[in-house]
C-alpha positions in Angstrom: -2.1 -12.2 1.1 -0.9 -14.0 -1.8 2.4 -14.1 -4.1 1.8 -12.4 -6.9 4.1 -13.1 -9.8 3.3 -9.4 -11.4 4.8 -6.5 -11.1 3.2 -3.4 -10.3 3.9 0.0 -12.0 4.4 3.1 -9.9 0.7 4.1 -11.4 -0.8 1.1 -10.7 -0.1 1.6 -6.7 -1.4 5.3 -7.1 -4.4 4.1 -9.0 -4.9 0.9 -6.0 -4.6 3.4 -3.5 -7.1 5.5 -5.0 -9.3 2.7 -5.0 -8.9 2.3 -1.9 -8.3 5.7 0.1 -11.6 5.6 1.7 -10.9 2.5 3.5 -7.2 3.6 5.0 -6.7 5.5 7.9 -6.4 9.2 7.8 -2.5 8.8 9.3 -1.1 6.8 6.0 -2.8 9.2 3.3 0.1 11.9 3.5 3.1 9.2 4.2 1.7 7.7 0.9 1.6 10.8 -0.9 5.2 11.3 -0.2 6.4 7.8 -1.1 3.9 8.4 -4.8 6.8 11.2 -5.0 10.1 9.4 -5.1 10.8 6.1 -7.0 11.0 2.8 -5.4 12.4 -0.4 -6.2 10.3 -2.8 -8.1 10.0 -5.1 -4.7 8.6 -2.1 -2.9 6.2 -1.4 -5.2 4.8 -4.9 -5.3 4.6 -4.8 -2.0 2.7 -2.0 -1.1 0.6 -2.2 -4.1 -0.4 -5.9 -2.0 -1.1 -4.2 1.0 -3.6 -2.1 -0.6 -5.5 -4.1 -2.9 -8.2 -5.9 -1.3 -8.2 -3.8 2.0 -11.8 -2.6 2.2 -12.6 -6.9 1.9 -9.7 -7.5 5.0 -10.8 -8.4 8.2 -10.4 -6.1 11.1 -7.0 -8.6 11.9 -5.3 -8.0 8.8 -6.2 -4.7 8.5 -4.2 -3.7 11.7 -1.6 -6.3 10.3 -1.4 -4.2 7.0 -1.5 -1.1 8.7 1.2 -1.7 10.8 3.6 -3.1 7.9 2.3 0.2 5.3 3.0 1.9 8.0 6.6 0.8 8.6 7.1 0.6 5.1 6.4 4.1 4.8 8.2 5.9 7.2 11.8 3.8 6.7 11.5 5.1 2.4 
């Protein structure tokens, strides 16, 4: 993944992982529902906002690899 010099809205991650909710594994949906329910720092945003975007296109490799670091992410907020 790329640096990105945006930053991402809270709505912007909702609306990415919308996009891409059919692509995600089952596990993550509700640990991102509750992390769409608190605030988060601007960092944190960016970040999972990059994990998502693009995923459907992400090899099987970094898939896992974004898996793993959403779900880390995720349950440590």
């Amino acid at each position: 993944m790329s640096e990105c010099k945006l930053d991402h809205t809270h709505d912007d991650v909702i609306r990415k992982f919308e996009q891409q909710q059919e692509y995600l594994p089952e596990d993550l949906k509700p640990l991102l529902a509750v992390f769409f329910e608190k605030e988060h720092t601007q960092v944190l945003l960016n970040e999972v906002f990059h994990l998502l975007k693009k995923f459907d296109l992400s090899s099987d490799e970094e898939k896992l690899e974004r898996i793993n670091r959403l779900s880390f992410i995720l349950k440590n907020v």
